[in-house]
N, C-alpha and C positions, 0 to 999 in steps of 0.2 A: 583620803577616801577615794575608790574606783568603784564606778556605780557604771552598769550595763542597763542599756535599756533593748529591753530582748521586742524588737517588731522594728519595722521602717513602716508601716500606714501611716493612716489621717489621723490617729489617736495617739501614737508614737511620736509622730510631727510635734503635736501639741506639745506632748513630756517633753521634746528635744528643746523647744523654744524656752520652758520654764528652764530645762537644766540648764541651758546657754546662760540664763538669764540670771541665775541664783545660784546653781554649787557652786563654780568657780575649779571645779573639780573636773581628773579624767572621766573623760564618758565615754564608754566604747558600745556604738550600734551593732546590735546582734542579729542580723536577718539569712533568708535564708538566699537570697540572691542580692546580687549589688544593685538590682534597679533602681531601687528605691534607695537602699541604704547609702550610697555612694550620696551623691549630689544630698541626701541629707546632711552626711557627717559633713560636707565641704561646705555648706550653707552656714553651720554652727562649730568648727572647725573640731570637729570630733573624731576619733576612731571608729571605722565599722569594719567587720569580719563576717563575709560570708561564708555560707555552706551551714549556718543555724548552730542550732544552741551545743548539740552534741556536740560538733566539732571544736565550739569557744571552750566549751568544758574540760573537753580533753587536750587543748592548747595554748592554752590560757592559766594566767594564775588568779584567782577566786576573785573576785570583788568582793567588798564591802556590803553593796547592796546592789540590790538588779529592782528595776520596774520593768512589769510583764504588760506588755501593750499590741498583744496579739486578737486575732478573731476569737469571740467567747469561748467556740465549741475550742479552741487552742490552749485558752488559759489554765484550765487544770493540769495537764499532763506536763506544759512545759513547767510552772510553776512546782510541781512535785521536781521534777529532776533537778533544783535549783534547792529545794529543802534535802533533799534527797546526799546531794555536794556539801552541804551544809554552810551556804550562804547566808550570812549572819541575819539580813533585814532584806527581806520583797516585799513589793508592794503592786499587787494584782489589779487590773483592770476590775470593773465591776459587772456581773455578778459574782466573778471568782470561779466558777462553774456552772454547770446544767443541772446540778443535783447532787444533794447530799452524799450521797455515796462517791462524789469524785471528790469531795473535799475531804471526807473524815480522817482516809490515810496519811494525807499530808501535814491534819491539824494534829495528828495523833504526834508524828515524827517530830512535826516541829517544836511542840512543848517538849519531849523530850532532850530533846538536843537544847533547849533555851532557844528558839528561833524568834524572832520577830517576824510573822507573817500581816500582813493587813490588807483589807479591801478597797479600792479606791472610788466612794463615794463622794464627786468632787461638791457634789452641793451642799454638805453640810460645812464648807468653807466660803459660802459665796458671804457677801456684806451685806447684804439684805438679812442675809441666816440666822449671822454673829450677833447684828443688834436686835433680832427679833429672840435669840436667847436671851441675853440682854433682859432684855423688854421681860422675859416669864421669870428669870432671874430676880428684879425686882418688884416682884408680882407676891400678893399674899397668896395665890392659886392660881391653878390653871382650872377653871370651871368644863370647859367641854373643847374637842375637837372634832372638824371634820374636813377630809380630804378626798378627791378625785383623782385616780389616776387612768383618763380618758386618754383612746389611743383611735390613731387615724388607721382606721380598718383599711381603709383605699390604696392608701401610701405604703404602710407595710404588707399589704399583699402585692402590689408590685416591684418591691423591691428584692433584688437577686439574695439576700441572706440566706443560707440553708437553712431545710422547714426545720429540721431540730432544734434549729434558735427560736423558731419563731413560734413552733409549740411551744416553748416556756418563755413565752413573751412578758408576762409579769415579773418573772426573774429578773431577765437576761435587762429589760427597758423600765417597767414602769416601777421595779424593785427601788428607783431614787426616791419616789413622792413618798412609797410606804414607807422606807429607811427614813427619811428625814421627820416625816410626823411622828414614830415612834423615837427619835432620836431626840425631839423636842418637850416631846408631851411624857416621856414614859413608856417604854415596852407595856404590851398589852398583858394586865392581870388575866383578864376574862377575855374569852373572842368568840361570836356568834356569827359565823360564815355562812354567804348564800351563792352559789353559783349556776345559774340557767343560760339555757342557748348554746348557740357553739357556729364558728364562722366558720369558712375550709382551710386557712392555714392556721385557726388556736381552737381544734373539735371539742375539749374539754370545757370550754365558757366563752360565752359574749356579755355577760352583765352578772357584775359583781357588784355584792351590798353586805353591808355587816355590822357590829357596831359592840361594845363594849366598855371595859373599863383599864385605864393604865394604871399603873405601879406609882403615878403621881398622886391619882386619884381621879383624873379627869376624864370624863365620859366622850366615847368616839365614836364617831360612826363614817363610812365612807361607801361612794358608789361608784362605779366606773360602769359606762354603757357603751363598752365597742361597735354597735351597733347603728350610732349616730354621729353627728360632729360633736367633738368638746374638746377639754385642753385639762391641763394637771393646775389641781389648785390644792391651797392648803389654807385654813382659817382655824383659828384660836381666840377663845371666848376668855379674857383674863377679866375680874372684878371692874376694871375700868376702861378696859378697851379692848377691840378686836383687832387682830392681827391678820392681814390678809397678806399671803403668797401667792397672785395670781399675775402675773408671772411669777416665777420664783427669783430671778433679780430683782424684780421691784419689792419691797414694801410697803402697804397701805395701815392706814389705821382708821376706823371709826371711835371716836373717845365715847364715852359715855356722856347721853344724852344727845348724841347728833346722829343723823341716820348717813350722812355724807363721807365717803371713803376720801383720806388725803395721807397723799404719797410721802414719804419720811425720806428729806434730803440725806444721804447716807455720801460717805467716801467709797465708793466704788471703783474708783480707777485702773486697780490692778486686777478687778475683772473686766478690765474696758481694753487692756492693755493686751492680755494674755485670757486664753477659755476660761470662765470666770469658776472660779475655787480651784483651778488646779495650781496657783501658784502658793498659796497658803497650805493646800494638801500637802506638798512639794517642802516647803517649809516645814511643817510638823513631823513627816515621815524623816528628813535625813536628820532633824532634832536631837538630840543627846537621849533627852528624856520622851515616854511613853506619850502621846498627845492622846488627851479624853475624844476629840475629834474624829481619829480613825476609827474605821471599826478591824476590829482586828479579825482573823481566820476562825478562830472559838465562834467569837459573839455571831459570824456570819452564819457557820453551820446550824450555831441555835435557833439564827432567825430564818431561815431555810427550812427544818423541822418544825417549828413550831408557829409562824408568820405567813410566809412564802405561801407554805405547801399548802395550808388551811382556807386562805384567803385564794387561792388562784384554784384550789380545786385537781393540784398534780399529786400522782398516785407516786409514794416514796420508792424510788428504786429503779425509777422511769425515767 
């Protein structure tokens, strides 16, 4: 197997160290100058090709699978000309896109062709994650959930990102807390969205509220107030104990009849080792077989349309 990983960033870094770590496979870095690319591939003794994807495509023989580890507003277009070649298995940075309409045509192509496209949501691989499905797995129900995904207005308004990413800041960043609660709990049956306010780099909302019912059966509700300090949390009410993700490495539990949260010694190592879930993402995606873990190119456009768009208050086509 030849797996490309198209970027040399800080996010491509990361993929470099798991693929060092775990294919055992050619890896040729795809960027579009050698600054970066060079001193990476020599760092993990890889192949890099500059002058960018075009060029690999047309000079190169196909890989097996590519990871796209480029700037969000990057990941659609290069990702299409990777479906486009018809590159058996990518696996996309996360959110995949800015908007439904940059995915559709790709998702369209790629089931035709039989493509394996996926999104790369590294935290539904963390070990806090797995024994907290675990944990619902052996649960006669999941009774209610509720999630925050609170963002530092301060921090991302200073930071250099172009404002197109950061008007779809719920996509592009806080799109992990909602993925992973609806990943845990059940895609939302019912959803009753609220969105008021608005900052200067996200004019569409500063404080989101909602709440409904999943496909499990388990009642949600979640808020997020850009507006003040907070941090992403996630809690799950099972018949006999609460699940807390606050952080989302750690795991806490209150059992039933204690009001005291206590921390559940987990094996976490190889999130201690490497960015925590991308070496188990990593592991699932070059897999033989389909991993229930990823979310694939379909199930994202769905949750984009009918999650995303609902919940953040972004107008479809924007």
């Amino acid at each position: 197997m030849t797996i490309w990983l198209i970027g040399a960033g800080p996010m491509a870094a990361l993929h470099a160290e798991v693929l060092a770590a775990l294919a055992k496979k050619p890896v040729v870095i795809i960027a579009n100058s050698a600054t970066r690319a060079e001193p990476l591939s020599a760092k993990h003794g890889m192949e890099f090709l500059a002058g960018g994807l075009d060029k690999a495509l047309a000079s190169l023989p196909l890989p097996d699978a590519a990871i796209v580890a480029l700037p969000v507003d990057k990941l659609a277009a290069a990702s299409r000309r990777l479906v486009d070649a018809g590159v058996a298995k990518v696996l996309i940075e996360k959110p995949g896109c800015l908007a439904a309409e940059e995915l559709a045509p790709m998702v369209q192509e790629a089931e035709q062709k039989n493509l394996f496209v996926a999104i790369a949501y590294n935290r539904r691989f963390f070990a806090s994650v797995i024994e907290t499905h675990d944990r619902i797995n052996a649960a006669d129900s999941i009774l209610s959930v509720n999630f925050e995904f609170c963002e530092d207005s301060d921090r991302i308004a200073a930071l250099p990102t172009p404002s197109l990413i950061k008007e779809k800041w719920v996509l592009a960043n806080s799109s992990h807390v909602i993925d992973l609660a609806f990943h845990l709990c059940g895609a939302p049956e019912t959803l009753t969205a609220s969105v008021t306010g608005s900052l200067p780099w996200h004019a569409v909302g500063a404080d989101f509220r909602g709440m409904g019912i999943t496909q499990k059966g388990a009642n949600f509700t979640y808020c997020a107030d850009w507006r003040g300090p907070g941090r992403w949390g996630l809690e799950i009410v099972l018949p006999t104990e609460r699940l807390i993700l606050r952080p989302m490495e750690v795991l806490s539990v209150i059992p039933r009849g204690s009001f005291a949260p206590q921390e559940v010694e987990i094996d976490d190592q190889i999130d201690r080792d490497f960015k925590p879930g991308l070496y188990r993402q990593m592991q699932a995606f070059l897999a033989t077989e389909q991993h229930p873990n990823l979310v694939t190119a379909r199930q994202q456009l769905d949750a984009i349309q009918n999650i995303y768009n609902p919940i953040s208050n972004y107008t479809p086509g924007i």
